[in-house]
RONU-139454 format. One line per field, with one value per residue: residue number from 1; chain; residue in one letter; z, x, y of N, C-alpha, C, CB in turn. Coordinates in nm, 2 decimals. Glycine has a CB too. Layout:
N
nr: c(NUM / ...) .
kette: c(A / ...) .
rest: c(a / ...) .
n_zz: c(Z / ...) .
n_xx: c(X / ...) .
n_yy: c(Y / ...) .
ca_zz: c(Z / ...) .
ca_xx: c(X / ...) .
ca_yy: c(Y / ...) .
c_zz: c(Z / ...) .
c_xx: c(X / ...) .
c_yy: c(Y / ...) .
cb_zz: c(Z / ...) .
cb_xx: c(X / ...) .
cb_yy: c(Y / ...) .
//
This chain:
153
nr: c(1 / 2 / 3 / 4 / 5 / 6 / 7 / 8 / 9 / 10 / 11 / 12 / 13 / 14 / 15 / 16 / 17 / 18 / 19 / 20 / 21 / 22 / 23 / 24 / 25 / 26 / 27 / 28 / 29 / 30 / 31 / 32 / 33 / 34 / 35 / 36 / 37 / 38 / 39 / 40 / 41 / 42 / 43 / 44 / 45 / 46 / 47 / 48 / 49 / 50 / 51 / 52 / 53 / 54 / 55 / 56 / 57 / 58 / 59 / 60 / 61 / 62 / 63 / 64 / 65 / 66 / 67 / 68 / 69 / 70 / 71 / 72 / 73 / 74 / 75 / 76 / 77 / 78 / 79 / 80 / 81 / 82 / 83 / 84 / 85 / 86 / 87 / 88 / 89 / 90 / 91 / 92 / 93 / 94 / 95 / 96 / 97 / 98 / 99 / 100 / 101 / 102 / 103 / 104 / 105 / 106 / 107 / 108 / 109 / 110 / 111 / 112 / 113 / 114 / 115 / 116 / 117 / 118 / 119 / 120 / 121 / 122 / 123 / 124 / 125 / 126 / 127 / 128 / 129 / 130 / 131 / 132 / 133 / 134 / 135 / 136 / 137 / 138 / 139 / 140 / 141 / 142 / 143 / 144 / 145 / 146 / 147 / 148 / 149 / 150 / 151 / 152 / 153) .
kette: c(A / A / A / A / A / A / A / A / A / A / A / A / A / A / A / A / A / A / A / A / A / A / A / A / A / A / A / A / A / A / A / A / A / A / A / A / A / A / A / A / A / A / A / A / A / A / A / A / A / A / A / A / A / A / A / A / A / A / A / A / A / A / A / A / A / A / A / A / A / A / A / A / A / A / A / A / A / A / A / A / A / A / A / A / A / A / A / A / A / A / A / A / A / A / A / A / A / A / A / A / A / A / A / A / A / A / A / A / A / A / A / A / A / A / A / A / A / A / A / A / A / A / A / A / A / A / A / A / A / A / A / A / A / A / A / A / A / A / A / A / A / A / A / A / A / A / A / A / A / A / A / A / A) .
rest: c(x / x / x / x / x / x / x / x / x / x / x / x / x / x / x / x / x / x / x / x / x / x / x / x / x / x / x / x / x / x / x / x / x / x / x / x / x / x / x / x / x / x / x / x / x / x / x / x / x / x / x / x / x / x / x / x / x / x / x / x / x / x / x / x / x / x / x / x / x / x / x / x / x / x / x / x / x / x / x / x / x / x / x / x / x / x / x / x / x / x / x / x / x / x / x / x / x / x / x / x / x / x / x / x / x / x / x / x / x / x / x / x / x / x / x / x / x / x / x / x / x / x / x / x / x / x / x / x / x / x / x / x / x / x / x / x / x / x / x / x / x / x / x / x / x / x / x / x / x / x / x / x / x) .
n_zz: c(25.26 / 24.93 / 24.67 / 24.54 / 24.20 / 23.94 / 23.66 / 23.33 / 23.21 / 23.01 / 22.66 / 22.72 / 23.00 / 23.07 / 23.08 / 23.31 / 23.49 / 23.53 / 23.65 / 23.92 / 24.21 / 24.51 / 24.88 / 24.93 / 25.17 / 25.08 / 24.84 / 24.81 / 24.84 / 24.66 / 24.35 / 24.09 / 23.90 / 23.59 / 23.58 / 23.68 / 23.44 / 23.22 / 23.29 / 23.31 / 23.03 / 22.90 / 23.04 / 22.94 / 23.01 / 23.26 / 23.40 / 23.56 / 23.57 / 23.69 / 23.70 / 24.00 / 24.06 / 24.17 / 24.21 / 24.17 / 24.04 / 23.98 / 24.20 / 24.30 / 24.17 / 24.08 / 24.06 / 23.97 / 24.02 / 23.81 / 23.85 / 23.87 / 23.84 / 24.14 / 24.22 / 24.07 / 24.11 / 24.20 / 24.03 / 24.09 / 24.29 / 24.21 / 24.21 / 24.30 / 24.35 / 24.49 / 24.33 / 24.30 / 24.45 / 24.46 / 24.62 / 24.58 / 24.75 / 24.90 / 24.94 / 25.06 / 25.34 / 25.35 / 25.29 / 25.04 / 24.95 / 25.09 / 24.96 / 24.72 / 24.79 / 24.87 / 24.59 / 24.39 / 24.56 / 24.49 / 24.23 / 24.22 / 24.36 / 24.13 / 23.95 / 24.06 / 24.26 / 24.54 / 24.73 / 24.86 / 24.72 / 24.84 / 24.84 / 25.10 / 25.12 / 25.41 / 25.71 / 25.88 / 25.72 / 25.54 / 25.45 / 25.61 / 25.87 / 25.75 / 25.58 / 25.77 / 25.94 / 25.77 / 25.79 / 25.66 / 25.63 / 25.78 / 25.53 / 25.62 / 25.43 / 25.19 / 24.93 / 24.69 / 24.87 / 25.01 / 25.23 / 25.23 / 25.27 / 25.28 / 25.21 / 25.27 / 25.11) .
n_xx: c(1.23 / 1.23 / 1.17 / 0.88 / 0.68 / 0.41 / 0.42 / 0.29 / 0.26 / 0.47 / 0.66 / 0.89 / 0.93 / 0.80 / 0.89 / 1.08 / 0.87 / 0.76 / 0.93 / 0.95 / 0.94 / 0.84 / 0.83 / 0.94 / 0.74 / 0.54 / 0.44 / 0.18 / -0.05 / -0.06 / -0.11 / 0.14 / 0.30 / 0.35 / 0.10 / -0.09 / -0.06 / -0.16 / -0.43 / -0.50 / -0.44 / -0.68 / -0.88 / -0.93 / -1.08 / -1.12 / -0.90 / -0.62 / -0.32 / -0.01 / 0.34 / 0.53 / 0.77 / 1.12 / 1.39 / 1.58 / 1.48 / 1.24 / 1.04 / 0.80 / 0.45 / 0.13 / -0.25 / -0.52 / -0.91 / -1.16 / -1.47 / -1.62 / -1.90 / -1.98 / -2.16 / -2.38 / -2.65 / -2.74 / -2.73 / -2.64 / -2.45 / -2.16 / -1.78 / -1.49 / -1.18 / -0.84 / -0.67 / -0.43 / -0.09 / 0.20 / 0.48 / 0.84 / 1.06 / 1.28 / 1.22 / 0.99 / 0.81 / 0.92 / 0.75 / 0.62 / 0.41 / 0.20 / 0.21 / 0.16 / -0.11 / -0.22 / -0.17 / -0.39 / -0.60 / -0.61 / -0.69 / -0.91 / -1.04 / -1.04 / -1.17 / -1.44 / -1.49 / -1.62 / -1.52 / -1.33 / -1.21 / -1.05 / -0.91 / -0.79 / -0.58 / -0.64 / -0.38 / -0.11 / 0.10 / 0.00 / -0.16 / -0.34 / -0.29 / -0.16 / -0.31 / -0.54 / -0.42 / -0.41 / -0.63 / -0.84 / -1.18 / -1.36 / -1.57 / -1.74 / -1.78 / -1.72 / -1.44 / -1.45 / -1.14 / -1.07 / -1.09 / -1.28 / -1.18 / -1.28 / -1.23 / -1.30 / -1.33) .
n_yy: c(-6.28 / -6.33 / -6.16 / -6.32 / -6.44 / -6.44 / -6.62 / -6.74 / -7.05 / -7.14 / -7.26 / -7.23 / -7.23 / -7.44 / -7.72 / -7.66 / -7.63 / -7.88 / -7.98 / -7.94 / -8.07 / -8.19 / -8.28 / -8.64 / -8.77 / -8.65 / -8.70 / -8.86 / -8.65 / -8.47 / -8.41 / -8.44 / -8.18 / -8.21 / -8.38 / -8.19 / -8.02 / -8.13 / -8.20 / -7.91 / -7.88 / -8.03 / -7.91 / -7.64 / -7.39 / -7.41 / -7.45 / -7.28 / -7.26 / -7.14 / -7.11 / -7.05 / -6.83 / -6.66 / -6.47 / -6.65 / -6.84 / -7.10 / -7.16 / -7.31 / -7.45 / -7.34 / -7.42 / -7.27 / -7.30 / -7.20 / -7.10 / -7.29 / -7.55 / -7.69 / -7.92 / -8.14 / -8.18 / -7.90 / -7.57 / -7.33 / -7.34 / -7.27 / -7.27 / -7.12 / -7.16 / -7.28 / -7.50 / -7.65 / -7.71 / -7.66 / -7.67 / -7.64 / -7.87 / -7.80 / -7.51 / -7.53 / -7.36 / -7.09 / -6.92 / -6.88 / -7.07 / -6.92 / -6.71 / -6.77 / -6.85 / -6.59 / -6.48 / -6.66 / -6.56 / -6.30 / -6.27 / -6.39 / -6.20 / -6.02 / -6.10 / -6.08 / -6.27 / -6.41 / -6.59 / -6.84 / -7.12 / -7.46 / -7.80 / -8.05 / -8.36 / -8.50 / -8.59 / -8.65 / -8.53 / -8.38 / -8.05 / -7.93 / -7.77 / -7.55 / -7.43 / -7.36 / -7.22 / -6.98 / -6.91 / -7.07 / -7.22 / -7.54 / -7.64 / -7.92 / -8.07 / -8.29 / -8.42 / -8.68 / -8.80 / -8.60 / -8.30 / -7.99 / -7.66 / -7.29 / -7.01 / -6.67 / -6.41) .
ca_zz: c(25.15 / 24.78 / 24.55 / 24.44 / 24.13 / 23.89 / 23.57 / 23.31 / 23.17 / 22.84 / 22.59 / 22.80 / 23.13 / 23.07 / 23.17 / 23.48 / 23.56 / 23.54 / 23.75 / 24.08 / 24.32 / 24.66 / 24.94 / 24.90 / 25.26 / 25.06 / 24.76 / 24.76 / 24.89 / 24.57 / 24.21 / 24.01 / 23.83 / 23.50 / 23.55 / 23.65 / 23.32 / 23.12 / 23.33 / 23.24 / 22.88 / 22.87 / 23.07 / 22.94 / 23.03 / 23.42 / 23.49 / 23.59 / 23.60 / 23.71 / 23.78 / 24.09 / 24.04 / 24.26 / 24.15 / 24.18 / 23.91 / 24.01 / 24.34 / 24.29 / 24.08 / 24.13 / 23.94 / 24.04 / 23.88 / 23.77 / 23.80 / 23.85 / 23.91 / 24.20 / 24.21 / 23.93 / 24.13 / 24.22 / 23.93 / 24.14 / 24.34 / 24.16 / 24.31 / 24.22 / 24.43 / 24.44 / 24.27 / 24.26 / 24.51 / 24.48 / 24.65 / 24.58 / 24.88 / 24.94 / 24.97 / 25.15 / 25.49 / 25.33 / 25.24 / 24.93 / 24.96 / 25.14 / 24.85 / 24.61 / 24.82 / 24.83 / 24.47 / 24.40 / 24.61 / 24.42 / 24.10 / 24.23 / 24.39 / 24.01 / 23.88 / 24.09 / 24.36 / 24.71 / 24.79 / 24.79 / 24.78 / 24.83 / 24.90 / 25.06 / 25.14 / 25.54 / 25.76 / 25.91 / 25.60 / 25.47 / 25.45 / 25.69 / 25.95 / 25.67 / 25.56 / 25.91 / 25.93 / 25.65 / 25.75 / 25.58 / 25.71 / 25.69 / 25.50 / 25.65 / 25.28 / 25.11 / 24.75 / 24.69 / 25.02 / 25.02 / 25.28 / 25.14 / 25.30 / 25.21 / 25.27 / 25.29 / 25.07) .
ca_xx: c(1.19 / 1.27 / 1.02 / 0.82 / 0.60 / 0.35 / 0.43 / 0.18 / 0.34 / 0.49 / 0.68 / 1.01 / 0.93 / 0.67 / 1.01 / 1.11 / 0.75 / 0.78 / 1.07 / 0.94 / 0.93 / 0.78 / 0.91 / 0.87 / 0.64 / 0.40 / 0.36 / 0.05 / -0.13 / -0.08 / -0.05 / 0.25 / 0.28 / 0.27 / -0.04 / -0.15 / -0.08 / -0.23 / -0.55 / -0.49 / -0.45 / -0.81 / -1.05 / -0.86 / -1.19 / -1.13 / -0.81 / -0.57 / -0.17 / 0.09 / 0.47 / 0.59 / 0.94 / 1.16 / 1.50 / 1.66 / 1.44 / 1.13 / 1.02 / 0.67 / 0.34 / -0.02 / -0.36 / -0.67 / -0.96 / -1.27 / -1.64 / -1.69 / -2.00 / -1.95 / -2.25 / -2.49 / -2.76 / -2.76 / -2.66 / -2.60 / -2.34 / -2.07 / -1.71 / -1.36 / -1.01 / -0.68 / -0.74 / -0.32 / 0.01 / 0.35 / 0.64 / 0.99 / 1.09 / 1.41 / 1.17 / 0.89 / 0.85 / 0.97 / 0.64 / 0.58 / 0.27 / 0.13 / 0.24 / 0.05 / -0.29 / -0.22 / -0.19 / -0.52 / -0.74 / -0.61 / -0.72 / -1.04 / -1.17 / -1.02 / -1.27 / -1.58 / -1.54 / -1.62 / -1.49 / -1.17 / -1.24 / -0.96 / -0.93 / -0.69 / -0.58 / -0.59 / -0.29 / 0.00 / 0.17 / -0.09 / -0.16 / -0.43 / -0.25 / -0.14 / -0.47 / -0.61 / -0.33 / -0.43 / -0.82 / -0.98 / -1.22 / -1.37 / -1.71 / -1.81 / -1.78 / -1.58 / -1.45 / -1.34 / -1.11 / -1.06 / -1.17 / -1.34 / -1.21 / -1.29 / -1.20 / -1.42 / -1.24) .
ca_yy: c(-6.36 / -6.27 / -6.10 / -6.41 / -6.37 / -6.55 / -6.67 / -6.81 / -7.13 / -7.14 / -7.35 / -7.18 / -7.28 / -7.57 / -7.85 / -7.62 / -7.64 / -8.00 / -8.04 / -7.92 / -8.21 / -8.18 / -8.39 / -8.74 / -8.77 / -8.54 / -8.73 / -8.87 / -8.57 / -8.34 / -8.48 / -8.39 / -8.08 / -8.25 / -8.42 / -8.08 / -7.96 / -8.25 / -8.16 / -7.78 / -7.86 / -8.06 / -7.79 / -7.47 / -7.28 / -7.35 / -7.40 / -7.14 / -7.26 / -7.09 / -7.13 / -6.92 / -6.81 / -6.55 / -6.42 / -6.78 / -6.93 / -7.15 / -7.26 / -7.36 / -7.40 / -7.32 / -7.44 / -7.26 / -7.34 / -7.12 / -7.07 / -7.48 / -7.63 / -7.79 / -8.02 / -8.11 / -8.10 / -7.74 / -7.49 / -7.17 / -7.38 / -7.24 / -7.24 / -7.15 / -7.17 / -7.34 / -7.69 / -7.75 / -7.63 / -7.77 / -7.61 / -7.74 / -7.91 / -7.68 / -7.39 / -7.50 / -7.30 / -6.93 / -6.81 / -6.92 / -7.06 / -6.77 / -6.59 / -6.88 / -6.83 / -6.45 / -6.43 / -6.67 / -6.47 / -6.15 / -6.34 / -6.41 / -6.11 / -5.94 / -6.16 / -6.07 / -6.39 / -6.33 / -6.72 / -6.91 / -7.29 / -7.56 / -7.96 / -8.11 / -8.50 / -8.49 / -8.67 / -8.63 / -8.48 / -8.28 / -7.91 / -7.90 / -7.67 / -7.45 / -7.35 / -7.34 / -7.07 / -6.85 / -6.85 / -7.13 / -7.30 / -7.68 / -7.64 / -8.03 / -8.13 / -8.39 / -8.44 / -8.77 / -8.83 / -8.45 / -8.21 / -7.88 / -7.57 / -7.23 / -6.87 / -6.52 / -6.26) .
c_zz: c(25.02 / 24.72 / 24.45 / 24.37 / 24.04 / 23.72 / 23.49 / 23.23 / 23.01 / 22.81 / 22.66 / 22.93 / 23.16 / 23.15 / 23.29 / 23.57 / 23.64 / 23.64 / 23.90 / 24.20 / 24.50 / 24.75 / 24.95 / 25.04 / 25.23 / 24.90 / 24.69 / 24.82 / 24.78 / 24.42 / 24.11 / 23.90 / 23.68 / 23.47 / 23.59 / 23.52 / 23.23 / 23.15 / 23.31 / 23.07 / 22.87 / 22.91 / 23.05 / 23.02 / 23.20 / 23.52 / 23.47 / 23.62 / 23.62 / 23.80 / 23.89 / 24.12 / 24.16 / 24.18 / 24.11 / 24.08 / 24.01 / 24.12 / 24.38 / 24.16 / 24.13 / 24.01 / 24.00 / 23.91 / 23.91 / 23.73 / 23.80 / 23.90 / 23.99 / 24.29 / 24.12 / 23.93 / 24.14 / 24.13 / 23.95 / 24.25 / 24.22 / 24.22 / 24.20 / 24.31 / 24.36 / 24.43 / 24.34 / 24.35 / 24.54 / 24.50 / 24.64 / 24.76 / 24.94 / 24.98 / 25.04 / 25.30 / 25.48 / 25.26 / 25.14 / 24.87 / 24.98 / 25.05 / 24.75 / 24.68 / 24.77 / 24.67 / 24.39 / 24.44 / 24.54 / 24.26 / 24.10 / 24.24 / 24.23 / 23.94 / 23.95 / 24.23 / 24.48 / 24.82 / 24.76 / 24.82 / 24.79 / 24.89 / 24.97 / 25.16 / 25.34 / 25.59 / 25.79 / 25.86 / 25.53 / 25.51 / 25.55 / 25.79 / 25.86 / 25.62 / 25.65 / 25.91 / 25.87 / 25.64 / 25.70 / 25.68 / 25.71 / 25.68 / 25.52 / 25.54 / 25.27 / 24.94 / 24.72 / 24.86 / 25.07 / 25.12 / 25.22 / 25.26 / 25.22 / 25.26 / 25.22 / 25.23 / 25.04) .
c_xx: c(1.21 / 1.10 / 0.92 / 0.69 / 0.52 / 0.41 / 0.36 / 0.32 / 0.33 / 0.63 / 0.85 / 1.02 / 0.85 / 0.78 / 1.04 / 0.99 / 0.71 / 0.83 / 1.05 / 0.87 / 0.95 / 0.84 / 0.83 / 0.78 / 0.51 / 0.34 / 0.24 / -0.06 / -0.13 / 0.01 / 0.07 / 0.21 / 0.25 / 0.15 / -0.15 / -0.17 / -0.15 / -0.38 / -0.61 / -0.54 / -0.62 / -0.90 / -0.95 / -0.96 / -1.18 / -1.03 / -0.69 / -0.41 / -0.09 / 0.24 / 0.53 / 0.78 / 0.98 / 1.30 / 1.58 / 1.61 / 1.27 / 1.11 / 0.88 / 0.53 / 0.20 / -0.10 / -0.49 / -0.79 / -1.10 / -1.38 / -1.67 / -1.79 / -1.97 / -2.06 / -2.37 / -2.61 / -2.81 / -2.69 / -2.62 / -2.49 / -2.16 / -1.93 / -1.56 / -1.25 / -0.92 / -0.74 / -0.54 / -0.24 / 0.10 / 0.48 / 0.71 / 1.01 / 1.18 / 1.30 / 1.08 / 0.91 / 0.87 / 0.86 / 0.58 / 0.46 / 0.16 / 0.13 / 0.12 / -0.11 / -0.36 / -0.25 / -0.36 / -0.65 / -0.73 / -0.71 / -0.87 / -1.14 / -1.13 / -1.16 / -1.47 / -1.60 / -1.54 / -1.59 / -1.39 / -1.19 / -1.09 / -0.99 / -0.81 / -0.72 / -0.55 / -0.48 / -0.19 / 0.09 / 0.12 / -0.09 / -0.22 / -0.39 / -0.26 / -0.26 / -0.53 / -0.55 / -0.37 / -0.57 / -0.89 / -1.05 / -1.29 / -1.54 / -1.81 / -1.84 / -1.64 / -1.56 / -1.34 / -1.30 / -1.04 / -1.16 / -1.20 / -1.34 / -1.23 / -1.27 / -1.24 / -1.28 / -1.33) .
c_yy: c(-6.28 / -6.21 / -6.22 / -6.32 / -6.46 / -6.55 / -6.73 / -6.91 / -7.13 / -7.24 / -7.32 / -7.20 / -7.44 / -7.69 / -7.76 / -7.67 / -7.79 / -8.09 / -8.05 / -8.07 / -8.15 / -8.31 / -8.50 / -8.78 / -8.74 / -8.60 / -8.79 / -8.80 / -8.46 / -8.45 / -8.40 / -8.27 / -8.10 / -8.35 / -8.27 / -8.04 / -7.98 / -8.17 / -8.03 / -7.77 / -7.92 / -8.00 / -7.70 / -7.37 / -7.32 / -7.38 / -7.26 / -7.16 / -7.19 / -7.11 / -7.01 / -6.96 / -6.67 / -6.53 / -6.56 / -6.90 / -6.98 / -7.19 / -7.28 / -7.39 / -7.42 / -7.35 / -7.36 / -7.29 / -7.26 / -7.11 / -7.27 / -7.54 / -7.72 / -7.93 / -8.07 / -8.12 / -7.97 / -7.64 / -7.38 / -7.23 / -7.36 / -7.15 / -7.18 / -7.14 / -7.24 / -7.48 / -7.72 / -7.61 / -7.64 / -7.67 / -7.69 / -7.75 / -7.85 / -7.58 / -7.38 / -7.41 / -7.14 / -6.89 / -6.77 / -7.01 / -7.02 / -6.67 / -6.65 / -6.85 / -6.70 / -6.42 / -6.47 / -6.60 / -6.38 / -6.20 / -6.36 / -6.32 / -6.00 / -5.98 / -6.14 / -6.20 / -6.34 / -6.50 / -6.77 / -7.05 / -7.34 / -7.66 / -7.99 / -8.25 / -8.45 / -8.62 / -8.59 / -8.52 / -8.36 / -8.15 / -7.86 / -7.72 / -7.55 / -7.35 / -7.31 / -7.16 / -6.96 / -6.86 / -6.92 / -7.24 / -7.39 / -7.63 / -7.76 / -8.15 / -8.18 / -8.41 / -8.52 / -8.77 / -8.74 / -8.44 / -8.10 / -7.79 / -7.44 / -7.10 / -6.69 / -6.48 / -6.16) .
cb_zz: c(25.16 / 24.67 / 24.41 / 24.51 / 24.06 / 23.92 / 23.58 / 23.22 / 23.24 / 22.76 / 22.42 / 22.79 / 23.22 / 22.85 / 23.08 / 23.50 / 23.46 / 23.47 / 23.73 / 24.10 / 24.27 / 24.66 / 25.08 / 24.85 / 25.35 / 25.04 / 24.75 / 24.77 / 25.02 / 24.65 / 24.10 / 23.94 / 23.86 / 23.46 / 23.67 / 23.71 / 23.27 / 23.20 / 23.44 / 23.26 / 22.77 / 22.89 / 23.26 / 22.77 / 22.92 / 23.48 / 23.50 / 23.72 / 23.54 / 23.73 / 23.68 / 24.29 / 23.85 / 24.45 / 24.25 / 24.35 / 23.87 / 23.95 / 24.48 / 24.39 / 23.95 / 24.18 / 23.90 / 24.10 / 23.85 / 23.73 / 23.57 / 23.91 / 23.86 / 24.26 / 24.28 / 23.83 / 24.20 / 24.37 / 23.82 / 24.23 / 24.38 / 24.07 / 24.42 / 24.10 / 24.58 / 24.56 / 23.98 / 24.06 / 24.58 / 24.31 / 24.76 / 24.48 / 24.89 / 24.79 / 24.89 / 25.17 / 25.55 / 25.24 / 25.27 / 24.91 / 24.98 / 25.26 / 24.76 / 24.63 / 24.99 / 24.86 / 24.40 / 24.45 / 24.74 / 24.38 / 24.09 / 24.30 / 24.60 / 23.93 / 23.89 / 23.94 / 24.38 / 24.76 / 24.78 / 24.88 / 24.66 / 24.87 / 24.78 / 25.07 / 25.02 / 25.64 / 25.68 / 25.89 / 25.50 / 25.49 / 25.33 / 25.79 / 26.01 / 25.58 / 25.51 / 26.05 / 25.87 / 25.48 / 25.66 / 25.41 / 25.78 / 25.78 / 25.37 / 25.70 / 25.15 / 25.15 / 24.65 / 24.58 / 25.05 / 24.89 / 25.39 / 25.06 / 25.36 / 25.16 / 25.25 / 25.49 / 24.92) .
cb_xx: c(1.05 / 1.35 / 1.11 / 0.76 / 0.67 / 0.17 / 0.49 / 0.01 / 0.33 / 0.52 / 0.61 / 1.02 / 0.85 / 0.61 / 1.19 / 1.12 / 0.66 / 0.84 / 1.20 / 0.83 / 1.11 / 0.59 / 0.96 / 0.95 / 0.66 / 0.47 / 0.39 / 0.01 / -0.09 / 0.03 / -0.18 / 0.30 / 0.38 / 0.33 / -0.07 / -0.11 / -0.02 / -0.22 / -0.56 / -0.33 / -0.31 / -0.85 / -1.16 / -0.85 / -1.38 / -1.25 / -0.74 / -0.66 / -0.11 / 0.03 / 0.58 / 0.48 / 0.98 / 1.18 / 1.57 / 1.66 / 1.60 / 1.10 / 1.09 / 0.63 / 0.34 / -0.05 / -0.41 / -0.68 / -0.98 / -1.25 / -1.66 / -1.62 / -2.07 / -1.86 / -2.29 / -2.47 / -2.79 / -2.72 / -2.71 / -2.76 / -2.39 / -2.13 / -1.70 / -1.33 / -1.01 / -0.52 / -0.80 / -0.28 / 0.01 / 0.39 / 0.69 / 1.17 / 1.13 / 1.53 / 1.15 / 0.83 / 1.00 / 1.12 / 0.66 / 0.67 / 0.24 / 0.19 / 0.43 / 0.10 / -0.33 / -0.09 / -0.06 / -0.51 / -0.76 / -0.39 / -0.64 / -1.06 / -1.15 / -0.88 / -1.21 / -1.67 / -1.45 / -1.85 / -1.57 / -1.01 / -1.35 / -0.86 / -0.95 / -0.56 / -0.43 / -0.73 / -0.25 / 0.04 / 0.18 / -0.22 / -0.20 / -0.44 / -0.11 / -0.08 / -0.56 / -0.54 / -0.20 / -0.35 / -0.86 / -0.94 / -1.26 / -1.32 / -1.72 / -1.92 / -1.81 / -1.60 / -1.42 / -1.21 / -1.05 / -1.08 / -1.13 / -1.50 / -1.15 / -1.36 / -1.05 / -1.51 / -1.14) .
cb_yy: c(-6.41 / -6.43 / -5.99 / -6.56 / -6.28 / -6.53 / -6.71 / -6.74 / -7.25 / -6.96 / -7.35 / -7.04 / -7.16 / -7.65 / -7.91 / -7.43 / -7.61 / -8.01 / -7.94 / -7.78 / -8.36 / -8.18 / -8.36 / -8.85 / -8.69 / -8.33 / -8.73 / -8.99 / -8.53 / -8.15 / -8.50 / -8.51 / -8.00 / -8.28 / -8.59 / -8.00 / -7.95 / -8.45 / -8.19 / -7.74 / -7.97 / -8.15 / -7.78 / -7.40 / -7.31 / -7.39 / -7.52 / -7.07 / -7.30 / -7.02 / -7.15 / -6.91 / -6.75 / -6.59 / -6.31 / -6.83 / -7.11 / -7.23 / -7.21 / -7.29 / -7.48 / -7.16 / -7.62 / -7.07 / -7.52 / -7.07 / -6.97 / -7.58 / -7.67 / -7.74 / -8.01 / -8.19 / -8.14 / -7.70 / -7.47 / -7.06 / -7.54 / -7.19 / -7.38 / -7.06 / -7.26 / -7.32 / -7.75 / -7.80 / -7.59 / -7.90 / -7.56 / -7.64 / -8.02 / -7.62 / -7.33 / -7.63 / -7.38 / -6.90 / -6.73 / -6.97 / -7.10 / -6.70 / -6.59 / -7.12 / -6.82 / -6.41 / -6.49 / -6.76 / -6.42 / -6.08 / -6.50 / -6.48 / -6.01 / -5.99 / -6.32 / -6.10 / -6.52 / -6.23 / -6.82 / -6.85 / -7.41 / -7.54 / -8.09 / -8.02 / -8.61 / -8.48 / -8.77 / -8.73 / -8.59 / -8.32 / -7.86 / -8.04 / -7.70 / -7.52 / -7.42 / -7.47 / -7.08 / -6.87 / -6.72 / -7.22 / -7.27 / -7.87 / -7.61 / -7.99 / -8.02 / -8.56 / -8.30 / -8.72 / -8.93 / -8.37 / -8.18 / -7.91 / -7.58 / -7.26 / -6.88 / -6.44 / -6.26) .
//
């Protein structure tokens, strides 16, 4: 696999960023990278975008998101992981999302986290396995019609 790397997005990549389209099987399991951004631009304070590129230009983007209360009954429930994970469809499979988790967790435990949350849509199509793979595990929680795994760093 090539040397993938993170990228924060700017006014020079923002349309590449754009561009990455996941296979259509998968698209109603992860919202489009520009509605990621949208959602980026209105909580600056907890998301976390990034385009992952390798020598060949772009082949993915990541959102994590930071320090979120994630219930508003309990105020020490405070989480943060990967909110967002879109590989181009050409590239899925080469280790480029393992790179995208990889790099998240590095991000987190920089920051002091000792948790890696994520959701995702279960089915057929879905990521499930994938995560399974890389150690996360289901916390019995839902969000929305999301599962809630999470992973010990």
């Amino acid at each position: 696999m090539p040397s993938p790397r993170l990228e924060q997005i700017t006014p020079d990549n923002v349309l590449a960023a754009c561009a990455i389209a996941i296979r259509p099987d998968q698209e109603g399991l992860v919202a489009p990278v520009a509605r990621s951004l949208a959602e980026a631009y209105a909580q600056p304070a907890v998301a976390w975008p990034r385009l992952i590129v390798d020598d060949g230009g772009p082949v993915g983007f990541l959102m994590a998101f930071l320090d979120v209360q994630w219930r508003p009954d309990d105020p020490a429930d405070v989480r943060s992981g990967l909110w967002r994970l879109n590989i181009t469809a050409d590239q899925q499979g080469r280790g480029y999302g393992r790179f995208a988790v990889a790099a998240v967790a590095d991000e987190l435990r920089r920051r002091g986290t000792d948790r890696l949350f994520v959701t995702w849509a279960p089915g057929p199509h879905g990521p499930e396995r994938f995560y399974h793979r890389l150690g996360f595990r289901l916390t019995g929680e839902t969000s929305g019609d999301q599962v809630v795994g999470v992973l010990a760093l």
